[in-house]
C-alpha positions in Angstrom: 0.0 0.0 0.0 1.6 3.2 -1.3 1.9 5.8 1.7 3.1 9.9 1.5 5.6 10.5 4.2 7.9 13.7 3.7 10.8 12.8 0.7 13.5 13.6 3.5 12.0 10.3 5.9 11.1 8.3 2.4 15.1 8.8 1.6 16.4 7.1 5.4 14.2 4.5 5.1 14.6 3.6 1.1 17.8 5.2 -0.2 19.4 2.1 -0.5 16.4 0.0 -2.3 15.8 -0.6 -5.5 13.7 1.3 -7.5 11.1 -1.3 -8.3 10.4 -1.7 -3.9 10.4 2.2 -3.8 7.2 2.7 -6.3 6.2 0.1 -4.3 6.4 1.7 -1.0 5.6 5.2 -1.7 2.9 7.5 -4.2 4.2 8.0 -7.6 5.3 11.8 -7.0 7.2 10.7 -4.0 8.8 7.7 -5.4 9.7 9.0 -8.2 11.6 12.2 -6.4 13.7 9.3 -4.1 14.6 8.0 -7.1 16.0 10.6 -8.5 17.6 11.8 -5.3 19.3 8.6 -5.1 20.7 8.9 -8.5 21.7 12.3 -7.5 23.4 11.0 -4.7 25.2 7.9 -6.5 26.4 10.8 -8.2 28.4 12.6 -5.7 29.9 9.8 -4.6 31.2 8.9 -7.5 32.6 12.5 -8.0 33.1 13.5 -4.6 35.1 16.5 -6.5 31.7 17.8 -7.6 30.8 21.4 -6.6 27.1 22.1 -6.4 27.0 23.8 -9.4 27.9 21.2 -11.5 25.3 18.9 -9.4 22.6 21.3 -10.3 23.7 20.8 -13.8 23.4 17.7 -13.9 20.1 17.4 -12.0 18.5 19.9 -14.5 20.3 18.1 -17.6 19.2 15.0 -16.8 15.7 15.5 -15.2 14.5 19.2 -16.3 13.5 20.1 -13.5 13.3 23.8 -12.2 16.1 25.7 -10.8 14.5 25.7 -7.5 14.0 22.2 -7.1 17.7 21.3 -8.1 18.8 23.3 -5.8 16.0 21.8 -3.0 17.4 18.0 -4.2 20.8 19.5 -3.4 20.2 20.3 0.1 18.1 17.1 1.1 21.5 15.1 -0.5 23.6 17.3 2.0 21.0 16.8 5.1 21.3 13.0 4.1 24.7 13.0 4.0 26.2 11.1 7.0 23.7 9.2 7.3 24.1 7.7 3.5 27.8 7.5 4.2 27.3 5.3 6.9 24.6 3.4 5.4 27.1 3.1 2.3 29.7 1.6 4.3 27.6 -1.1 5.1 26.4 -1.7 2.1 29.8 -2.0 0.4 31.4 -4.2 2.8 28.6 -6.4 1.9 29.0 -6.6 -1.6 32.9 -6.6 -0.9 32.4 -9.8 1.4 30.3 -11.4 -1.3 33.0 -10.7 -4.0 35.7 -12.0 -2.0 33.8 -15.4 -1.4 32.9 -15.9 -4.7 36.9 -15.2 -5.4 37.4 -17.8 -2.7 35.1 -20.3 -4.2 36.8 -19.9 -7.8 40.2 -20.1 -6.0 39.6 -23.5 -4.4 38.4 -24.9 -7.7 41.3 -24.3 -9.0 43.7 -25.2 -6.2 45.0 -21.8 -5.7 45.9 -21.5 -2.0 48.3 -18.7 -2.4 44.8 -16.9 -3.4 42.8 -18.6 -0.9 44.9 -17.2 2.1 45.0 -14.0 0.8 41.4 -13.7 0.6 40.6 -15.7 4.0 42.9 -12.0 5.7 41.2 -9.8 3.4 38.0 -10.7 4.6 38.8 -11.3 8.1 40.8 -7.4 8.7 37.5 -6.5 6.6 35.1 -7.9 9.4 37.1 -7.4 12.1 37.4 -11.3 13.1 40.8 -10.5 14.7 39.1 -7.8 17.2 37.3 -9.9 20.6 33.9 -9.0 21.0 33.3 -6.4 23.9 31.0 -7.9 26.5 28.5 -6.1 29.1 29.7 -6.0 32.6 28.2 -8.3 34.8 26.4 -5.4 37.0 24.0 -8.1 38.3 26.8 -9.5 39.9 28.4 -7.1 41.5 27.9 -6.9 45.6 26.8 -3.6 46.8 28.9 -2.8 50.2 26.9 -3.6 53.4 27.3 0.0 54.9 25.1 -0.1 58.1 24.6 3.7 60.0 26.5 3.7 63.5 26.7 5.9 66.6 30.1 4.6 67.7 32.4 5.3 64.0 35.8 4.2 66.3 35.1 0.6 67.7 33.5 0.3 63.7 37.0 1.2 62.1 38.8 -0.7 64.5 40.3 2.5 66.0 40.9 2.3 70.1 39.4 5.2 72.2 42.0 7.5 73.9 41.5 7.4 77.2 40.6 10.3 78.9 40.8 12.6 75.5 40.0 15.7 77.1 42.9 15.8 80.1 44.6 14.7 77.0 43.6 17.8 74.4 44.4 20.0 77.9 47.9 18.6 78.3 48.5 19.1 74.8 47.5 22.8 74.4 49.4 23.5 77.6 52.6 21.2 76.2 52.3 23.1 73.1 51.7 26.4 74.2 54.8 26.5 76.1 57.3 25.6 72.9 55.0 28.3 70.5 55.2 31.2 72.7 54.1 33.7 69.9 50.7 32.1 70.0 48.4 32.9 71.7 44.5 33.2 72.1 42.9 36.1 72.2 39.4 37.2 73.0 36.7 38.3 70.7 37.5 42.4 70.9 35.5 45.1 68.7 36.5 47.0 65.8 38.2 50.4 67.0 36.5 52.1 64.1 32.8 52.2 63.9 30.9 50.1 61.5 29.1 52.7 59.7 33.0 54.5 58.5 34.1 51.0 57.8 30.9 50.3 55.7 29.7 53.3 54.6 26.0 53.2 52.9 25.7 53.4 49.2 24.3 56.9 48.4 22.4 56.0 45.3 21.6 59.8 44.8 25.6 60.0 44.2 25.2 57.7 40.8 23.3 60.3 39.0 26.2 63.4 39.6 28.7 63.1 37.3 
């Protein structure tokens, strides 16, 4: 059943077909523009040197079509561009995987093993055979750390309570005190100048005197 989706969502999903499954797939005036925007597009890629001059050119030589629409193929070939590049890719290593077996095949008819090895590393550098799979990490098997809430963080660590800390902090201070003579601690004591000349108010009527 023929359907009208916008040419730009016809091209991702047919690009790549032939054109017999995209009149199939699509309205006559749609099908008929992915069609041309795929020969447009096998184009370019063919003469990645081309400017888009010389694709309007060709789109208007080959299809007269308006100068406005040429120029509207243009862009939807340059909006579809990575995503045809990496549809390409895929598409040539499989016809490049299917050449090289049928090489393969006509190789070991004829007892050519010399060929046959050099087609068996072609392939596999091609596919990546030599590269190990990545594999999820087992997150379902990972132990989350029993962490349990305590009021007493020492005898949990392992640590020993000091005995008597405070006499100890006081003996300390004093101990220290005694070897740091130019410390000393001071009571709070306020400012000698008054907080209002140390933090004058912003006269706002002074922003509009020069």
């Amino acid at each position: 059943m023929n359907t009208t989706p916008d040419t730009l969502t016809a091209c991702r999903q047919s690009l790549l077909a032939s054109d017999e499954e995209i009149r199939g797939a699509y309205t006559y005036a749609v099908a008929e523009r992915v069609i041309r925007l795929k020969d447009v597009y096998n184009c370019w890629l063919a003469n990645p040197s081309m400017k888009d001059r010389d694709l309007r050119d060709y789109i208007r030589g080959k299809y007269d079509v308006s100068l406005s629409a040429a120029y509207d193929d243009i862009k939807l070939v340059h909006q579809l561009a990575p995503l045809l590049s990496s549809k390409s890719r895929d598409f040539h290593r499989l016809r490049t995987n299917e050449m090289l077996l049928e090489t393969y095949a006509k190789a070991q008819l004829r007892g050519d093993v010399r060929t046959m090895e050099r087609v068996a590393n072609t392939y596999g550098k091609i596919n990546n055979v030599d590269v190990e799979d990545e594999h999820d990490l087992p997150y379902d098997q990972i132990v989350t750390q029993p962490f349990f809430p305590t009021v007493d963080p020492q005898s949990t660590l392992g640590l020993k309570p000091i005995p008597n800390v405070y006499d100890r902090i006081a003996e300390l201070t004093a101990e220290l005190s005694r070897d740091l003579t130019d410390i000393e601690d001071v009571d709070y004591e306020e400012a000698d100048l008054p907080e209002a000349y140390l933090f004058p108010e912003h006269d706002s009527s002074s922003d509009d005197n020069p």
